[in-house]
C-alpha positions as CSV (number, residue, x, y, z in Angstrom):
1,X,245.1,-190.8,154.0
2,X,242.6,-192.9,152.0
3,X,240.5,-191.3,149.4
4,X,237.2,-189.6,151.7
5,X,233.9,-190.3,151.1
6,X,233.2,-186.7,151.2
7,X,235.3,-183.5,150.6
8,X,234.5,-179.8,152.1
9,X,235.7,-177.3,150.6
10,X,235.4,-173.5,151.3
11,X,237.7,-170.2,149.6
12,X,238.8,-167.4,152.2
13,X,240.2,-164.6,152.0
14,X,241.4,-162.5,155.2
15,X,239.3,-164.7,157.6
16,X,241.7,-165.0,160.6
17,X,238.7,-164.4,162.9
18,X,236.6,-167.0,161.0
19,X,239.1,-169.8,160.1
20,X,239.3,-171.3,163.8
21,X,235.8,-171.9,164.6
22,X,235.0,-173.3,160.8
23,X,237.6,-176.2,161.1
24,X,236.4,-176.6,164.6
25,X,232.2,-177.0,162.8
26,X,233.7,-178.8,159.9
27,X,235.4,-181.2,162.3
28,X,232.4,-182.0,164.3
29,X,230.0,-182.6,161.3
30,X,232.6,-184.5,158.9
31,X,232.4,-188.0,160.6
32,X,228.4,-187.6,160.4
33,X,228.5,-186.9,156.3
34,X,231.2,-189.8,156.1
35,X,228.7,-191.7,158.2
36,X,225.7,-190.9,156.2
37,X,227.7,-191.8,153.1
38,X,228.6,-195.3,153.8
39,X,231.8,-194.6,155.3
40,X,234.2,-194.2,158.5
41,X,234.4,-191.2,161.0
42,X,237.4,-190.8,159.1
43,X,236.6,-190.9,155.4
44,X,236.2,-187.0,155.1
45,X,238.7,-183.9,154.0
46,X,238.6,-180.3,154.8
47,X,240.2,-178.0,151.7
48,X,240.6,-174.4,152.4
49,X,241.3,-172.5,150.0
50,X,243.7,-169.7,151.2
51,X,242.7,-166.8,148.0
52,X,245.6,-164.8,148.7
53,X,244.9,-163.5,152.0
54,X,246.8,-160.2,153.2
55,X,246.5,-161.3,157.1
56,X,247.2,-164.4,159.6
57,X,244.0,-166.8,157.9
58,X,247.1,-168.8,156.4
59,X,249.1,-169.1,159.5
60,X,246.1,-169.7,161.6
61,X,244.8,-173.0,159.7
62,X,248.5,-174.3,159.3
63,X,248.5,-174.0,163.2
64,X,245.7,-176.6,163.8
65,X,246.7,-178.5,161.1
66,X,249.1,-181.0,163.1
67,X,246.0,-183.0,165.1
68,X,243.7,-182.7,162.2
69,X,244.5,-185.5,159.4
70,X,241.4,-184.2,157.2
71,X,242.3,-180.6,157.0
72,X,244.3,-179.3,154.1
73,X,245.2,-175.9,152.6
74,X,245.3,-174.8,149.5
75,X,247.4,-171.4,148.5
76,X,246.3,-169.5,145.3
77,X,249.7,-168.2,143.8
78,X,248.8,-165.7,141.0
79,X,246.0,-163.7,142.6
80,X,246.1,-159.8,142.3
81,X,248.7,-158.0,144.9
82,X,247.1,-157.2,148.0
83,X,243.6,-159.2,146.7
84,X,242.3,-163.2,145.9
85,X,241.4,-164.2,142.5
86,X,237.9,-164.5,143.1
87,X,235.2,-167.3,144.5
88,X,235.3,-169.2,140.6
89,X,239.0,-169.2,140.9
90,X,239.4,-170.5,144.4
91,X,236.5,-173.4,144.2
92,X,238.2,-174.2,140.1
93,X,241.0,-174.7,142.5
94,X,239.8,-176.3,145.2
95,X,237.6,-178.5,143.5
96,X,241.1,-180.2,141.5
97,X,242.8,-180.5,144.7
98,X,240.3,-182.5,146.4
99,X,239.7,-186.8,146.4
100,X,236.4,-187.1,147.7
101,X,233.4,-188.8,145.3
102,X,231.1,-185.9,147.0
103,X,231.9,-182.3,147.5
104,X,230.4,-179.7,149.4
105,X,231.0,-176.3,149.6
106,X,230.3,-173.4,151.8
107,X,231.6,-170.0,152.3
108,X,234.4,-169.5,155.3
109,X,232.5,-166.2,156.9
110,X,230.6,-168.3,158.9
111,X,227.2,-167.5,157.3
112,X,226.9,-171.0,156.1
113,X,226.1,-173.4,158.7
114,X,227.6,-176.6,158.4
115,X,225.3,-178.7,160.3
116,X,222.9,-178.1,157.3
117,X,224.6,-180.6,155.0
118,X,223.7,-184.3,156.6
119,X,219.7,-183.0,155.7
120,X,221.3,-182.2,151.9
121,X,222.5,-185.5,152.0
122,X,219.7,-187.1,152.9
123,X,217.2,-185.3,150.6
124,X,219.8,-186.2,148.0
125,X,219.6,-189.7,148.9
126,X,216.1,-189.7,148.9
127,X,215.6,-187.9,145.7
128,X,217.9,-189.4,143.9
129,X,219.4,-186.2,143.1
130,X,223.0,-185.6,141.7
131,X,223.0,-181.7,143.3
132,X,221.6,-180.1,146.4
133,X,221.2,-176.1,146.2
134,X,220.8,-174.6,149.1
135,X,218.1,-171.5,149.9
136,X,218.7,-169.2,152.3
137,X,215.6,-167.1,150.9
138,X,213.2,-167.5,154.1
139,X,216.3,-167.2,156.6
140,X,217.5,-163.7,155.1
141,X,216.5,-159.8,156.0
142,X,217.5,-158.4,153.1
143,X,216.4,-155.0,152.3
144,X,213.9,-152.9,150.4
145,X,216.5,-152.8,147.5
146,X,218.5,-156.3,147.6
147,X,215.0,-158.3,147.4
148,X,213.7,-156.1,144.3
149,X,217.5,-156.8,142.7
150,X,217.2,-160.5,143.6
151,X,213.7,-160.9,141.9
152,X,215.0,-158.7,139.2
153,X,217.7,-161.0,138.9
154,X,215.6,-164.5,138.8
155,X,213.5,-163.0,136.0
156,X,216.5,-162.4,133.5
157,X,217.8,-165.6,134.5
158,X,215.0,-167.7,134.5
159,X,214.3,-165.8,130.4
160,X,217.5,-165.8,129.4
161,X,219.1,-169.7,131.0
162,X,215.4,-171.4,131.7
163,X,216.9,-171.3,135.5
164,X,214.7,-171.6,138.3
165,X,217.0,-171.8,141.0
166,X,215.7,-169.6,144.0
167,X,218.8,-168.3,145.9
168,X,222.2,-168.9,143.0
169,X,224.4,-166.6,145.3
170,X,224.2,-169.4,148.4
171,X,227.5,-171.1,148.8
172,X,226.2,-174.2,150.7
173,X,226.2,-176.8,148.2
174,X,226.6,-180.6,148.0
175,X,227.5,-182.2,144.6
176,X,229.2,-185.0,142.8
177,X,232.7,-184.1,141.7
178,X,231.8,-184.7,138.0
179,X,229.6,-181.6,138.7
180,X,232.6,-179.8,139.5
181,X,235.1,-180.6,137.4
182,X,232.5,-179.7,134.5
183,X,231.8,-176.1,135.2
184,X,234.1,-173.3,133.8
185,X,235.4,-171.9,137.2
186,X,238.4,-169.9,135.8
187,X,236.0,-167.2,134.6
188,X,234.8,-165.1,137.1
189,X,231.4,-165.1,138.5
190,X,230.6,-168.5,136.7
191,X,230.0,-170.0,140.1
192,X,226.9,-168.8,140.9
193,X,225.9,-170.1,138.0
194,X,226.6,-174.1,139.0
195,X,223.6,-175.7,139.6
196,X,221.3,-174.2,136.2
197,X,225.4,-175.5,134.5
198,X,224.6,-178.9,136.2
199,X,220.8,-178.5,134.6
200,X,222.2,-178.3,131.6
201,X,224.6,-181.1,131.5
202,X,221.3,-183.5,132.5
203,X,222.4,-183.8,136.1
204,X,219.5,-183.8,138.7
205,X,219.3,-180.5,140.8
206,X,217.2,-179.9,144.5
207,X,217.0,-177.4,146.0
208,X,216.5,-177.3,150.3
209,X,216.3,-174.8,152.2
210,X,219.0,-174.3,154.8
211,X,220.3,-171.5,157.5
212,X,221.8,-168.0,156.8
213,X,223.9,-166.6,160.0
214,X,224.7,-163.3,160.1
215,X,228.8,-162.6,160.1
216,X,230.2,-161.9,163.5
217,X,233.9,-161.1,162.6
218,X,235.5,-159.5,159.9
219,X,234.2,-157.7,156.3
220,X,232.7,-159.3,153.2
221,X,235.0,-160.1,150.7
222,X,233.0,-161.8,147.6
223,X,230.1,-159.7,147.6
224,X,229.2,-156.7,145.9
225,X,226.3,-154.1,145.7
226,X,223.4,-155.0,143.5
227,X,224.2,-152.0,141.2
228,X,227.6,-153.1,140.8
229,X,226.6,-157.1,140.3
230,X,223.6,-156.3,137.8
231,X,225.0,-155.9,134.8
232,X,228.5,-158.0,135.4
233,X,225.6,-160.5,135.9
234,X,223.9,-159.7,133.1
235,X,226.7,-160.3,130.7
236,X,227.4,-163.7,133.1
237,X,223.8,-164.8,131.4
238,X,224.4,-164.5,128.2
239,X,227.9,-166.0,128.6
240,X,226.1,-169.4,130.1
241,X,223.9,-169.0,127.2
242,X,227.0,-169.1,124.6
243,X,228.3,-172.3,126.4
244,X,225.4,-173.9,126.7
245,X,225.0,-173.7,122.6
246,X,228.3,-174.4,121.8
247,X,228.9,-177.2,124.5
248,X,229.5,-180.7,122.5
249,X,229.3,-184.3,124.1
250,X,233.3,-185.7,125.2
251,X,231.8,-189.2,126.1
252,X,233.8,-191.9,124.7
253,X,235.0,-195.3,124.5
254,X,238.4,-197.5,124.3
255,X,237.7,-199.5,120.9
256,X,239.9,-202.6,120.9
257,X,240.7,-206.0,118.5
């Protein structure tokens, strides 16, 4: 396979349910983003990342695998017994596996509709932006308690990183792979914090607003209660804020006679 215009990536863990019907959205919509992006139907790739699922999510993609030259697998091989490392690890991972220029990501539980990203790439295109966020703010009934912890949430961000990203915790992205290769993925919980990262590094970040489905098989896996995700969070901020300071130019040149 030659290298894809566009790579798709999305962890999972213990999404047998799910699995089928995301290669079978991904598949439809990966000639249009090729398309869009100068290319062939042909010049995109699926990754899953399999995050040390416990059920048949493994054996289920590897089934459809045979008529479907853009889908690969990836297998986490350290992650906790019985559990996946964790949404950082498995994009660190996926994002080094993959060969496109452009990446996008979205989560495997289906929330995340797919046929969002040829608008990202078009606002991209037409903003001459390096990053689209998604926003699933107007799409989501959240209650009484998440919305109070999500504006809770912006505010220490937006004092303690100068981020004014709306909805961090969406998935659906689209980005260039310097972008992803640059973030610090192996520590957990850093990927929420992506786009303000990509800020920082003077890349160009929209934001769009996109779909949010609810889930129709199986149990969250990546999420946790806004209790248990405040503080964790909290310490996240101040972590981006510690990069950020120390974080040192690596551009350089081959000086020769």
């Amino acid at each position: 396979m030659t290298e894809p215009r566009i790579s798709l990536i999305a962890p999972a863990h213990n999404e047998e349910d799910n699995v089928p019907r995301l290669i079978e959205e991904v598949g439809r919509i990966g000639p249009v983003l090729a398309n869009r992006l100068g290319g062939s139907d042909l010049d995109f790739e699926f990754v899953l990342v399999d995050d040390g699922s416990t059920d048949s999510t493994r054996a289920r993609a590897v089934a459809l695998q045979a008529e479907r030259p853009w889908l690969r697998i990836i297998a986490m091989t350290r992650t906790p017994p019985g559990k996946g490392g964790g949404q950082s690890a498995a994009f660190h991972a996926g994002f080094r596996a993959c060969r496109g220029r452009w990446i996008a990501v979205l989560d495997a539980d289906l929330q995340n509709d797919p046929a969002d990203l040829p608008a990202m790439i078009d606002l991209m295109q037409r903003e001459h932006a390096d990053m689209v966020q998604g926003d699933r703010s107007a799409n989501r009934r959240d209650n009484l308690v998440r919305r109070v912890g999500s504006i809770v949430g912006r505010r220490f961000r937006g004092w303690i990183l100068g981020d004014t990203i709306r909805d961090t915790g969406c998935s659906l992205r689209l980005m260039k792979k310097e972008i992803a290769l640059a973030v610090p993925l192996e520590f957990r919980g850093i990927h929420r914090f992506i786009p303000v990262t990509a800020r920082h590094l003077g890349f160009k970040v929209v934001e769009m607003p996109v779909t949010h489905r609810p889930r129709i098989a199986g149990e969250t896996k990546y999420g946790m209660g806004v209790l248990t995700r405040a503080m964790p969070g909290l310490i996240d901020c101040f972590a981006v804020r510690w990069m950020k300071s120390r974080r040192r130019p690596t551009d350089s040149i081959e000086v020769t006679r």
